[in-house]
Each structure stands twice: as structure tokens, then as C-alpha cells.
RODO-2510 file (C-alpha; in nm, 4 decimals, decimal comma):
residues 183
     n   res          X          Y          Z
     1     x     0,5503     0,1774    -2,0877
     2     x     0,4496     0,4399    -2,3312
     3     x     0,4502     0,7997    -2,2855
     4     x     0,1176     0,7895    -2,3029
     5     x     0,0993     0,5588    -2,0325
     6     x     0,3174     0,7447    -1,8510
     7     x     0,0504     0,9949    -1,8088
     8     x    -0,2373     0,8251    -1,7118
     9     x    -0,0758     0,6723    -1,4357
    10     x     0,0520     1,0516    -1,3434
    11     x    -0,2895     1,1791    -1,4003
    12     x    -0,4396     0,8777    -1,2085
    13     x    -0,1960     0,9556    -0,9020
    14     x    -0,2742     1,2854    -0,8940
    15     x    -0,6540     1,2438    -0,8989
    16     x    -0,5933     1,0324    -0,5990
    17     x    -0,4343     1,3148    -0,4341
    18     x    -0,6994     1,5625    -0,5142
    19     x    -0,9743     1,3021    -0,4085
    20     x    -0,7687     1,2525    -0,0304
    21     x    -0,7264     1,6480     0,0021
    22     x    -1,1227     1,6764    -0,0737
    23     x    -1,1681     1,4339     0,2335
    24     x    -0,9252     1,6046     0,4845
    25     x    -0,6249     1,4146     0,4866
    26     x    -0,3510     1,6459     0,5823
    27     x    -0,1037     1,6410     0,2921
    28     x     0,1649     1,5868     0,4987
    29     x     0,2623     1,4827     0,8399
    30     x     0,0870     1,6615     1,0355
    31     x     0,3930     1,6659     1,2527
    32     x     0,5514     1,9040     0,9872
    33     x     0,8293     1,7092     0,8490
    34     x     0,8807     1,5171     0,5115
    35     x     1,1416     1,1977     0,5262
    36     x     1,2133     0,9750     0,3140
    37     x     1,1867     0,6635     0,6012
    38     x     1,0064     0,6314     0,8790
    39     x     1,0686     0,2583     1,0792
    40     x     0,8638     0,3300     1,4259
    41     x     0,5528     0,1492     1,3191
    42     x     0,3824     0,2748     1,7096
    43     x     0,4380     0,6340     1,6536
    44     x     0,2783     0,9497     1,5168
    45     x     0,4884     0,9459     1,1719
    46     x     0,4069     0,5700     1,0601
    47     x     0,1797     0,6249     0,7738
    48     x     0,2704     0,9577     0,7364
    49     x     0,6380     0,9721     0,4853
    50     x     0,7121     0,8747     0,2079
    51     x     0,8182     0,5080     0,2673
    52     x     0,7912     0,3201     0,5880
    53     x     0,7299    -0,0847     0,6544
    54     x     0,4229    -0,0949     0,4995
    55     x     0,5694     0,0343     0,1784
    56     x     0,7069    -0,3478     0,1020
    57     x     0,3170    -0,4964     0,0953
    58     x     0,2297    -0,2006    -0,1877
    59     x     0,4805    -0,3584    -0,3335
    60     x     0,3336    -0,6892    -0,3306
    61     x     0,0130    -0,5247    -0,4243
    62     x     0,1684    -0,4497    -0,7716
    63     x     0,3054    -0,8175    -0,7848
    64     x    -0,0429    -0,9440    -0,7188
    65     x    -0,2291    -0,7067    -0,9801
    66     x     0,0268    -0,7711    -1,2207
    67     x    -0,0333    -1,1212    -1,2034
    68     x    -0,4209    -1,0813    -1,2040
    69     x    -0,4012    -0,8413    -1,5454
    70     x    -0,2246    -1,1120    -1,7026
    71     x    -0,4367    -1,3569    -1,6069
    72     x    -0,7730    -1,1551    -1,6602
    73     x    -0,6558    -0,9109    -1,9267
    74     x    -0,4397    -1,0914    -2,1088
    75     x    -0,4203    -0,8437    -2,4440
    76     x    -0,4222    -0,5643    -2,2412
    77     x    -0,1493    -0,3488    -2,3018
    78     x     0,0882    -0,2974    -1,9967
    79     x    -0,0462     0,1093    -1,9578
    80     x    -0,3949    -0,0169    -1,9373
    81     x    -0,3360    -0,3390    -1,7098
    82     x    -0,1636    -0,0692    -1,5156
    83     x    -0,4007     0,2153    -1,5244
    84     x    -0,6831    -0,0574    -1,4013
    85     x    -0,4297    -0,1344    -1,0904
    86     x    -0,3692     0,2420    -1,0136
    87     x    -0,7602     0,2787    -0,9846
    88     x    -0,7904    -0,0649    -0,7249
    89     x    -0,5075     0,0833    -0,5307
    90     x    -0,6431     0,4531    -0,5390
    91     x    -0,9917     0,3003    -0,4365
    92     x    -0,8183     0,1111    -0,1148
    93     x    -0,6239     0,4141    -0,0122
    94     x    -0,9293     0,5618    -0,0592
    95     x    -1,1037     0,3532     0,1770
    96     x    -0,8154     0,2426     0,4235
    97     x    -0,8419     0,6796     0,5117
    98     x    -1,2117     0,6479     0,5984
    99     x    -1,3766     0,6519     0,9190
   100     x    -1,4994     0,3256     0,8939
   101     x    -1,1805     0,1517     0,8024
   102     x    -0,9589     0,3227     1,0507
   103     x    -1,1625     0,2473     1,3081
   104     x    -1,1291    -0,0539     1,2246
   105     x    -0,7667    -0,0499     1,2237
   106     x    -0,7855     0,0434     1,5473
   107     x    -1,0289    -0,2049     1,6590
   108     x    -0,8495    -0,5262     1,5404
   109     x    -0,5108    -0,4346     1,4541
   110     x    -0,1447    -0,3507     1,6067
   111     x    -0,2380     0,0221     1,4831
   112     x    -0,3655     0,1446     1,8090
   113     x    -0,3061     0,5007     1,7413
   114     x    -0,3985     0,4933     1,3754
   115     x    -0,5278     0,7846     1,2520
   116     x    -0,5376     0,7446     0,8607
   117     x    -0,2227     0,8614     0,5864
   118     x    -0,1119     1,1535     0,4969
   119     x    -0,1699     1,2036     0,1165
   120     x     0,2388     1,2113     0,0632
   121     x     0,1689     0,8561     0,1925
   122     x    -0,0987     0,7539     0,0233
   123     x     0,0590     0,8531    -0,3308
   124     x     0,3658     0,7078    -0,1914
   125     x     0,2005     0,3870    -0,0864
   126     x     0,0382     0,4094    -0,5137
   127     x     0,3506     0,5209    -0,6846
   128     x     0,5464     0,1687    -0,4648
   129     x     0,2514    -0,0279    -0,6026
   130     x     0,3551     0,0774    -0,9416
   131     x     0,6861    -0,0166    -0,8842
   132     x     0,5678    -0,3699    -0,8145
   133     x     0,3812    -0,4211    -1,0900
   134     x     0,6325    -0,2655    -1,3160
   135     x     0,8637    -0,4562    -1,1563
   136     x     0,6912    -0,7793    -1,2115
   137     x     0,6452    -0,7131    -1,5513
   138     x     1,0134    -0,7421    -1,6187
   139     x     1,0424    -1,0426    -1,4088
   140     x     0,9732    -1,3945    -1,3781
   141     x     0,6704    -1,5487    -1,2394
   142     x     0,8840    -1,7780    -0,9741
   143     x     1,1179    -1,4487    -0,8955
   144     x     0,8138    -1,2255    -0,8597
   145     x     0,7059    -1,4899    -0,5851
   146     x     1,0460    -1,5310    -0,4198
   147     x     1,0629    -1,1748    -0,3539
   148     x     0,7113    -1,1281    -0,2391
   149     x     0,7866    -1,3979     0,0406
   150     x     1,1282    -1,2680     0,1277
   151     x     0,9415    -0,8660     0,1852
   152     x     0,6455    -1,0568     0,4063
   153     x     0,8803    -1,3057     0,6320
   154     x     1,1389    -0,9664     0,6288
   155     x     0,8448    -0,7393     0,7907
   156     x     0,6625    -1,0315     0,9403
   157     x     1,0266    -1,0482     1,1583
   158     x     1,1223    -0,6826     1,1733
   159     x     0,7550    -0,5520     1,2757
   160     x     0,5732    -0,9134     1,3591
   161     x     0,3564    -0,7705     1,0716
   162     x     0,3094    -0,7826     0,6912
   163     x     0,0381    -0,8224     0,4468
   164     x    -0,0957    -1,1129     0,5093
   165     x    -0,1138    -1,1229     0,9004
   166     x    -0,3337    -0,7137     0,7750
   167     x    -0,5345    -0,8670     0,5525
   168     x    -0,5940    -1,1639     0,8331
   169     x    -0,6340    -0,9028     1,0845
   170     x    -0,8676    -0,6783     0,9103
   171     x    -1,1405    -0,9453     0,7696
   172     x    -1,0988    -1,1962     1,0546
   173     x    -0,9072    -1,0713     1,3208
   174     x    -0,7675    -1,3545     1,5842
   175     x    -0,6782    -1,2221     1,9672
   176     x    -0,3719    -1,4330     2,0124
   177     x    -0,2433    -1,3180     1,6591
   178     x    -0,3257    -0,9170     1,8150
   179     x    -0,1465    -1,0237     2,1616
   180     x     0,1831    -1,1567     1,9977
   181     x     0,1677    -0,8694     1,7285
   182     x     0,1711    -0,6601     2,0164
   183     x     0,4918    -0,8145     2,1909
***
């Protein structure tokens, strides 16, 4: 990464913050606190710190758009491929805080209580994404996979959750999925 890419990605994340602030989302917990980890996905905090399960499928969101700027950009430089993943994520986090979306959390997903992120989470949830794709950039393809299995059978066992059963969940949601996700 260049220096140059260094701060559009900064710039990028930061508009993202600004753009969350704008629509209400408290900047931090509204609990008052700042950790590093939170691991109670059914509480107030989940979606509110810096890292918590869900931090391992932004992750995987970096794998994925790595991949996809490789395969759709392929003489992109790595800043650009990069900047163009910052604005998908940005645009999700975006969404995923907006009425419509957590309601629909709420609706069809183990988030009962959902209530949107906290912008320290949000950026947090970006800045993991560019980890992944960073990351993946320094990797190999069959690695990059490997690990992206390993994070979603890791949460899929620690929180019966990950980002596939979300995704699932969100679009299409299935009651029996819901009834075993909730224990």
C-alpha cells in the first residue's frame, strides 16, 4: 500500500464515521464503556466495541472483495481495489444501522434486541474488513479460503452463527435455522 493509499482508506473511514454520526448512531456504547472484546452476542454491548464475534465475517468480507477486485479489476492497483471495498463496506454499515434493516434483524434473526452499531463498531467492523483484504493480498488463494472456513465453522460453533447462516437469515430466513440458533 502506498501512502497515498493509506489515506484514502483513512479518509474513506472517517467519512463513514461522519455519515453514521449524521444519522444518530451513538458513537459509542451507549452503555458508556469502550473494550476492546465483547463475546455476549444477547446483550446490550454486542455490536457496540471494538471487536466482538461478528468481527471474524468483516474479515471474510475483505477475503471476498479481495478476491472480486482481482477478478473484476484486475490492473487495479491494490489502494484503488481497496478504496472500492471500503465504499461497499461503508455502504452496508450504512444500511445494516437503518431502520429498515434492523428491523429486520430483529424480525428474522438471533438479534432479538438489536438495536443498530455504535460508530466505534461500525469503523471497527471497516477497518477488520481491511485487514482481510490486506490480508488476502499477501496470501494464497487456497489459504485465504482455509481461513475463511476455519472463522465461519469457529463462530458457527462458538455462537451457532456466522456469515453465512446472516446472510441466509437475512434474505431467506428459515424457522428451524432461527429455533436452533436460538438454543
Amino acid at each position: 500500500m502506498t501512502r497515498n493509499g493509506w489515506l484514502v482508506a483513512g479518509a474513506l473511514l472517517a467519512l463513514l464515521a461522519i455519515i453514521l454520526v449524521a444519522m444518530g448512531r451513538p458513537p459509542i456504547c451507549p452503555c458508556g464503556t469502550v473494550s476492546l472484546w465483547h463475546g455476549v452476542v444477547q446483550s446490550n454491548q454486542n455490536s457496540q466495541q471494538i471487536a466482538d464475534w461478528y468481527s471474524f465475517s468483516h474479515i471474510i468480507h475483505g477475503f471476498i472483495f479481495l478476491g472480486l477486485s482481482r477478478w473484476l479489476m484486475p490492473r487495479a492497483p491494490l489502494w484503488a481495489a481497496l478504496a472500492v471495498a471500503i465504499g461497499i463496506e461503508g455502504a452496508w454499515e450504512i444500511l445494516e444501522n437503518s431502520p429498515v434493516i434492523i428491523d429486520r434483524y430483529r424480525e428474522v434473526t438471533m438479534a432479538y434486541g438489536y438495536s443498530g452499531d455504535s460508530v466505534l463498531n461500525s469503523v471497527s467492523d471497516a477497518a477488520f474488513m481491511v485487514l482481510g483484504f490486506l490480508a488476502a493480498s499477501r496470501m494464497r488463494w487456497w489459504m485465504t479460503v482455509g481461513i475463511a472456513i476455519f472463522f465461519e465453522l469457529f463462530t458457527l460453533f462458538a455462537i451457532r452463527d456466522n456469515l453465512t447462516l446472516n446472510v441466509l437469515m437475512l434474505v431467506s430466513p428459515i424457522e428451524a435455522v432461527k429455533e436452533w440458533q436460538a438454543g
